[in-house]
LUMKOLTOR-449236 format. One record per residue: x, y, z of N, C-alpha, C, O, CB in turn. Coordinates in steps of 0.1 Angstrom, whole numbers, plus 2048, in hexadecimal, padded with zeros to 3 digits. Glycine has a CB too. Layout:
N
XYZXYZXYZXYZXYZ
...
END
This chain:
220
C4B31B649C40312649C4330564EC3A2FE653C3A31163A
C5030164EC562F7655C482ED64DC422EF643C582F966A
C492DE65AC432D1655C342D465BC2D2CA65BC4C2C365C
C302DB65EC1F2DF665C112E065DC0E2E5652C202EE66B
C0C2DB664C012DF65EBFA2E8662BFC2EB66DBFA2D765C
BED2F3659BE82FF660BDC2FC65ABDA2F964EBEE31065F
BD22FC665BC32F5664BBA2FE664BBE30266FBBF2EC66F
BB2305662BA830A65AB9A309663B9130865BBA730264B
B9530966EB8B301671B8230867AB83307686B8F2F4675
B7730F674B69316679B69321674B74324670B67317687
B6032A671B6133966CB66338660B6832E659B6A342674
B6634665EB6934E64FB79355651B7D35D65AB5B35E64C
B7F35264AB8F35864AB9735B63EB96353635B9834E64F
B9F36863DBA236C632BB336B633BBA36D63DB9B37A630
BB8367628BC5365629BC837461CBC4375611BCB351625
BD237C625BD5386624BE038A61ABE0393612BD738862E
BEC37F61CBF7380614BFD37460DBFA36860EBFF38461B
C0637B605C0D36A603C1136560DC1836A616C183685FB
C0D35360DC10349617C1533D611C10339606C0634661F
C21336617C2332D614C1E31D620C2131C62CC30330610
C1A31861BC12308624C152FE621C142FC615C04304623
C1A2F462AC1E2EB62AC142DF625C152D861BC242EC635
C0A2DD62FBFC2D6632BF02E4633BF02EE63BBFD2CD643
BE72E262BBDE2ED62ABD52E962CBD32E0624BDC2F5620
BC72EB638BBE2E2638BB32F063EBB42FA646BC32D2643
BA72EA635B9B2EF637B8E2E863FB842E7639B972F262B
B8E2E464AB842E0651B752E364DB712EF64DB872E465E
B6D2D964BB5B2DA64DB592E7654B602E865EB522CD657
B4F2F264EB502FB658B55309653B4F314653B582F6662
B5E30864FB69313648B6831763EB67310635B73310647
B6A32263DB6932C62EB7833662FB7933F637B5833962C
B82331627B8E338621B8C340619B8833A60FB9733261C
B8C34A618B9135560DB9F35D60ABA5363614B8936060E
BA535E5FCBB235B5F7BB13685F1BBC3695EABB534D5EF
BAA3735EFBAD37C5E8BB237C5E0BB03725DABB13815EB
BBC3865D9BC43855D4BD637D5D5BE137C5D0BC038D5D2
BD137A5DDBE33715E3BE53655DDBDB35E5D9BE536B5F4
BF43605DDBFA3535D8BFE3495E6C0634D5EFC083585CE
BF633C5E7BF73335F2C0032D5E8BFF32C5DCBEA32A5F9
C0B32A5F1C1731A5EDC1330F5FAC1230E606C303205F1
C123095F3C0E2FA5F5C192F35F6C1C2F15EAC052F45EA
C232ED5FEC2C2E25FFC282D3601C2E2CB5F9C352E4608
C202CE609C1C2C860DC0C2C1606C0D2C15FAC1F2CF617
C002BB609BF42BE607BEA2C660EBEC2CD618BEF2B6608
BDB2C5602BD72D0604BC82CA605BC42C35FBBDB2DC5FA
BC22CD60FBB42C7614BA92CF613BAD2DB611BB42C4623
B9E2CF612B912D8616B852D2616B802CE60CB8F2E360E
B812D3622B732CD625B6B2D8627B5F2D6627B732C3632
B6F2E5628B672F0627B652F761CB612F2612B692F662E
B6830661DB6730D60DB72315611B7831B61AB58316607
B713145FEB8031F5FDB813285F1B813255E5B913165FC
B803315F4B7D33F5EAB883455E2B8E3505E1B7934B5F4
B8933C5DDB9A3435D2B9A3535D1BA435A5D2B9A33D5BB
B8D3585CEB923675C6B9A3675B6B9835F5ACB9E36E5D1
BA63765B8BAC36D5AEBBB36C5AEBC43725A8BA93735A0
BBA3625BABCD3625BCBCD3505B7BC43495B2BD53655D2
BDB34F5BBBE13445B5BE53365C0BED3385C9BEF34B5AE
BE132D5BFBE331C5C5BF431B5C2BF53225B7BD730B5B9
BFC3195C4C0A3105C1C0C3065C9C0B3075D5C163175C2
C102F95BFC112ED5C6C202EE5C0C232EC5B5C072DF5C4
C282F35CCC382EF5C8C3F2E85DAC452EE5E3C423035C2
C3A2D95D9C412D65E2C4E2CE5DDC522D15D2C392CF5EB
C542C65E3C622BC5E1C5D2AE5E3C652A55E5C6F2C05EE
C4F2AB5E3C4B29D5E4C4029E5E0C3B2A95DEC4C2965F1
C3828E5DCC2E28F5D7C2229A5E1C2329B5EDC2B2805D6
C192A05D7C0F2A25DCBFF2A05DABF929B5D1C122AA5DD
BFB2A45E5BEB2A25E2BDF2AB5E1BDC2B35EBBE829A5E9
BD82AA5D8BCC2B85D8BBF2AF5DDBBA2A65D6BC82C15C4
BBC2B25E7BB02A75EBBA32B35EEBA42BF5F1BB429C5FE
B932A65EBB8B2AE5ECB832B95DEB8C2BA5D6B922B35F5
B802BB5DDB782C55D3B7D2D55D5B7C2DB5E0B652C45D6
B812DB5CCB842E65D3B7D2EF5C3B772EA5BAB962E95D9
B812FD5C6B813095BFB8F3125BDB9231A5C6B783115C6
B953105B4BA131B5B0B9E3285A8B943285A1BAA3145A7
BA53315A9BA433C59BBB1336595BAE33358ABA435159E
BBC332596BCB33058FBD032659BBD23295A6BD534058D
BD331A595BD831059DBE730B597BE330358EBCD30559E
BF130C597BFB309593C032FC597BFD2F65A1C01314596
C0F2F5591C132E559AC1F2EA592C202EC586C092D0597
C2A2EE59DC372EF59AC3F2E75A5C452EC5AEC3B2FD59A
C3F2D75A4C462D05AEC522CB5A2C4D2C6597C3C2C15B8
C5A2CC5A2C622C7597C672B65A0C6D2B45ABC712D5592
C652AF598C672A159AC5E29A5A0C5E28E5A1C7229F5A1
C572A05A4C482995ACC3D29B5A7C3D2A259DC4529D5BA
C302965ACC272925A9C1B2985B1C1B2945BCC292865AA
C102A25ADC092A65B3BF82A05AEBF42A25A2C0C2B25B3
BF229B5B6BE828E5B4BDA2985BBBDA29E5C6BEF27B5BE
BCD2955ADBC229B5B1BBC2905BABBD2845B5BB92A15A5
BB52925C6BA928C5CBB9E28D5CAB972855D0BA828E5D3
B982965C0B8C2965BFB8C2A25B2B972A85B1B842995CE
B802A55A9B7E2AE5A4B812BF5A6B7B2C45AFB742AA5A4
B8A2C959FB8D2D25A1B8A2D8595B8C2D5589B972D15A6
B812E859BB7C2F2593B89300593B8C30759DB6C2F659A
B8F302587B9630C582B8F31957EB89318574B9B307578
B90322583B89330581B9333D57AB9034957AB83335591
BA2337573BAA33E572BAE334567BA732D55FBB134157E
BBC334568BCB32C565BCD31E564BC331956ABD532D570
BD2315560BD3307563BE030655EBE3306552BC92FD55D
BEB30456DBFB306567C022F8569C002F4575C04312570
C082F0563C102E6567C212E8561C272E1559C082D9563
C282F556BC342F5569C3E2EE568C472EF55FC352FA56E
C3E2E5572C482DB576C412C9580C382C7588C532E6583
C4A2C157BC3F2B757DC352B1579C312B256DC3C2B8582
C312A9582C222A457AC162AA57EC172AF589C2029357B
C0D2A957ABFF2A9582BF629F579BF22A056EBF72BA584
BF4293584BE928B583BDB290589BD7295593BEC27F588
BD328A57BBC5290582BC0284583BB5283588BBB29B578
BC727757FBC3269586BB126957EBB026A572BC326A59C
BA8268585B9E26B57DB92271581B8726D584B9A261577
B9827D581B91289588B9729857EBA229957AB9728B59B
B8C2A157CB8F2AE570B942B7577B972B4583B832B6568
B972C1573B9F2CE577B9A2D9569BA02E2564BB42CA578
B8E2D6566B872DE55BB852EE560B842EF56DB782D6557
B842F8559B8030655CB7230655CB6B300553B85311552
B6D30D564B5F315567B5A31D55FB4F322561B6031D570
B6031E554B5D326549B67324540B72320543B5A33354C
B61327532B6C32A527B75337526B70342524B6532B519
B81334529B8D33D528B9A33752EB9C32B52FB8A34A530
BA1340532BAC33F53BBB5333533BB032D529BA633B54C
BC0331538BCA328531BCF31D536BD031F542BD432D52D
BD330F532BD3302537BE52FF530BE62FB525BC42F7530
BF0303537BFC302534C072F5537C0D2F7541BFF30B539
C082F0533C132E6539C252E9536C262E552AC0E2D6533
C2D2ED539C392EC537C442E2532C432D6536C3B2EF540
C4E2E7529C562DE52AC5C2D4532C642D753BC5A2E2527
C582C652FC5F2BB53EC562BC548C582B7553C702C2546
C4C2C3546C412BD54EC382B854AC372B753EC3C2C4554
C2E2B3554C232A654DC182A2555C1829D560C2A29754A
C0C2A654BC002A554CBF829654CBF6291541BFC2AD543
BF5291556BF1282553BE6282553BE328C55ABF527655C
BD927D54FBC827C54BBC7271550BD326C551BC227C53B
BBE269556BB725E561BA925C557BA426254DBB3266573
BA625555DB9924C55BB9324D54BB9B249542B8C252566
B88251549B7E25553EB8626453FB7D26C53DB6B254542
B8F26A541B8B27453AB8F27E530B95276529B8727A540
B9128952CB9C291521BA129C528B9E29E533B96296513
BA72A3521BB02AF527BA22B652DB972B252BBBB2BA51C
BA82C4535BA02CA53DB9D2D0534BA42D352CBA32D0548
B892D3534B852DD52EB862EB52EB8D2F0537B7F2DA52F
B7E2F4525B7D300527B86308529B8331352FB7730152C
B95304525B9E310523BA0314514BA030C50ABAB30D529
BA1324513BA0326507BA53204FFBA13194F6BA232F504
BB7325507BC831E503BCD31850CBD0319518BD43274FF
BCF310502BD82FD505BE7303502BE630B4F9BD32EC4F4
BF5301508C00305508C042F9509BFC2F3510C0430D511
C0C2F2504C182E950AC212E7502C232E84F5C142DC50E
C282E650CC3A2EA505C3B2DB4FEC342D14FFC4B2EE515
C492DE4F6C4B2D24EEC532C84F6C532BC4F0C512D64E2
C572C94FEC5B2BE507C522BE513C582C251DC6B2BF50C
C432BC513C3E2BB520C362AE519C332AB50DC352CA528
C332A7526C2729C51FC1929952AC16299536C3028951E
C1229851BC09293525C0428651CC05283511BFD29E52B
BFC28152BBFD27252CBED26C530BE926D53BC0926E538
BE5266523BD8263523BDC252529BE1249522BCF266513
BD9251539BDE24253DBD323E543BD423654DBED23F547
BC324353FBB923B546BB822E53FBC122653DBAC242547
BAA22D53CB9C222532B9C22D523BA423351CB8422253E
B8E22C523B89230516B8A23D514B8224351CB7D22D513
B9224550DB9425250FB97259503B9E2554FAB9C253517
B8E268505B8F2704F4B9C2784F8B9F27E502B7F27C4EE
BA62784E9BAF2824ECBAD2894E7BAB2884DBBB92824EB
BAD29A4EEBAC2A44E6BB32A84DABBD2A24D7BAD2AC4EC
BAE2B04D4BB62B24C6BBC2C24C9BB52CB4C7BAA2B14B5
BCB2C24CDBD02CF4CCBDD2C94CBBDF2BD4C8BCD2DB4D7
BE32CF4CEBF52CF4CBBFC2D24DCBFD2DC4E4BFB2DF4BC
C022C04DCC0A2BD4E8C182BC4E3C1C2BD4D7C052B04F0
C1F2BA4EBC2B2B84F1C302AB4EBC322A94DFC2B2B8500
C322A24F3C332924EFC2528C4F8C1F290502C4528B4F6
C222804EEC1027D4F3C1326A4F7C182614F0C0027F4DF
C10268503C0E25C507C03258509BFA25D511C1425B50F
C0124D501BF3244501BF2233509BF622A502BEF2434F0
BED232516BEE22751CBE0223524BD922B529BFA228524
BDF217525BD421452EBC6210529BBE20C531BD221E536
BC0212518BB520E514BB2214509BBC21B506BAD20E51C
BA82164FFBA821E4F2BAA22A4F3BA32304FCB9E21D4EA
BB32304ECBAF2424EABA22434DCB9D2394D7BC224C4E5
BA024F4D9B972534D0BA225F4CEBAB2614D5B872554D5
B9E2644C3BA22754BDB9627E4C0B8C2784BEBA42764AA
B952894C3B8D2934C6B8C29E4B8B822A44B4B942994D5
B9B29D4B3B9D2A44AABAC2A44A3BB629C4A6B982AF4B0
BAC2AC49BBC12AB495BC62AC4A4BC22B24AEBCA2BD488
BD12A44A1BDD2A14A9BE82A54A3BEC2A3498BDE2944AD
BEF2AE4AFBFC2AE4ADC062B04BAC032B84C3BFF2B84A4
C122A64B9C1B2A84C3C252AA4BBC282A54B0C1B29D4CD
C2D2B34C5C3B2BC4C7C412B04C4C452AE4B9C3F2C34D6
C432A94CEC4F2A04D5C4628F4D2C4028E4C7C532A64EB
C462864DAC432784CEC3B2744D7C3A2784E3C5126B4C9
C3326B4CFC292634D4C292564D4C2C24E4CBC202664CF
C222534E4C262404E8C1A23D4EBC122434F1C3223B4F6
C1A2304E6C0C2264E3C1121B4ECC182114E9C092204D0
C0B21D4FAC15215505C11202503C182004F9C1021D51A
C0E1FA505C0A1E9506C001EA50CC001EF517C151DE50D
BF61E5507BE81E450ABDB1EE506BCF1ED507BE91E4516
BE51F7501BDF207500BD82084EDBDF2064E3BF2216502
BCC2094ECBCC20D4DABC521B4DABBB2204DEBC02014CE
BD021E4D5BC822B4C8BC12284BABC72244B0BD32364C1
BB422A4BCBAE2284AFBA42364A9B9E23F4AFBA42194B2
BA723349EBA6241498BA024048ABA0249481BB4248497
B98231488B9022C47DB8423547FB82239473B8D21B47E
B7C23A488B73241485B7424C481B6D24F477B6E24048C
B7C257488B7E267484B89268476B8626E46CB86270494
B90263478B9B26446EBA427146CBAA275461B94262462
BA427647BBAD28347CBB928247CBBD278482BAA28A486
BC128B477BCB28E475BD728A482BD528D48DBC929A472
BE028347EBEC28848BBF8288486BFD28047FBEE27D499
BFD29448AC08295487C11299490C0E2A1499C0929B47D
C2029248DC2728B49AC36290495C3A28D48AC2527749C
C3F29949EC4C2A449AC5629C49CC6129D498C4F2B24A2
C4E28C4A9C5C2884ACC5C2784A9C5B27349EC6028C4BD
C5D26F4B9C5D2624B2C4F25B4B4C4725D4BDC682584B9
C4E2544A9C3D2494ACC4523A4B2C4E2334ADC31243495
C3E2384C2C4022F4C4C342254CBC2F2294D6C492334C9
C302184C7C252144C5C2A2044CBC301FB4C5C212174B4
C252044D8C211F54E0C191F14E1C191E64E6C211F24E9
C0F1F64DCC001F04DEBF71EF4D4BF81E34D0BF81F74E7
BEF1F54CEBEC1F34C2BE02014BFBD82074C5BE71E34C1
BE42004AEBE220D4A6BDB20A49ABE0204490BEF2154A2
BCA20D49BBC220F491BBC21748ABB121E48CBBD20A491
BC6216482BC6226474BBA22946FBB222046FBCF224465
BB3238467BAA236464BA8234453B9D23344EBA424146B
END
């Protein structure tokens, strides 16, 4: 796949097998269909046209930051860049999977919610899920997975945290809320400037590792 990009642009086209892509770009115009096949993504990944997941699999496993630009459609979208950073551009619909093996994936402040209720929302050990703006984890997966050394990281404004059981939980950037009981694996940080307040709900959290608190915490 070398450093290239492979552009996408007019007609209807079906990608046949597994492929790996460097730069993946869908031109205005264009309709991809993915069958059942697994695309690797190294590089970013564009679409100004349409793209028909089926029910194969997205992998973002490059060696540098990447980028998901644009609105798209997945059935199983996966982010295995280990040490880097794969960054949403715009709103993304999940019709499958929601994997974050290795790395981060910022959704900055844009969802990666499912199209329906099911399918599973995983994050791995040492990897890490960051939340943007207003909003909370991705909806509408049945099961929430995350390992006990993975984190994720609520670093918008005003934001509800869901109530399931994470990894280690970072809180930065403006009030959190509770959604429901909390619990993290691994420890939780209350970054400077950041409050969790939890005078209204009065839900539960309970915490396996360290409480560490820069900003400020009101109990219920």
């Amino acid at each position: 796949y070398g450093a290239g990009t492979v552009t996408f642009n007019g007609g209807a086209q079906t990608l046949t097998g597994n492929t790996t892509f460097y730069n993946f770009i869908i031109n205005s115009g264009s309709t991809v269909s993915a069958g059942s096949t697994t695309q690797s993504i190294k590089n970013n990944w564009s679409n100004s046209g349409t793209f028909t997941p089926g029910t194969g699999t997205v992998t973002c496993n490059g060696t540098a930051a990447q980028a998901l630009n644009n609105a798209n459609t997945f059935n199983n979208l996966t982010i295995s860049n280990t040490g880097n950073t794969v960054t949403l551009g715009a709103n993304q619909t999940i019709g499958g999977n929601l994997s974050v093996t290795s790395g981060t994936l910022n959704l900055s402040t844009y969802t990666a919610n499912r199209s329906a209720s099911g399918g599973t929302l995983s994050v791995s050990n040492l990897a890490t899920l960051q939340i943007g703006g207003t909003n909370t984890l991705p909806a509408n997966y049945t099961t929430n997975t995350f390992g006990a050394t993975s984190t994720t990281a609520y670093n918008g404004t005003t934001q509800t945290v869901s109530g399931i059981t994470y990894g280690h939980l970072s809180l930065s950037g403006g009030t959190k809320t509770w959604a429901g009981a909390t619990s993290a694996a691994g420890n939780v940080t209350i970054a400077s400037g950041a409050t969790l307040d939890v005078s209204a709900s009065n839900y539960a959290l309970n915490v396996a590792g360290n409480w560490s608190n820069s900003g400020t915490f009101t109990p219920g």
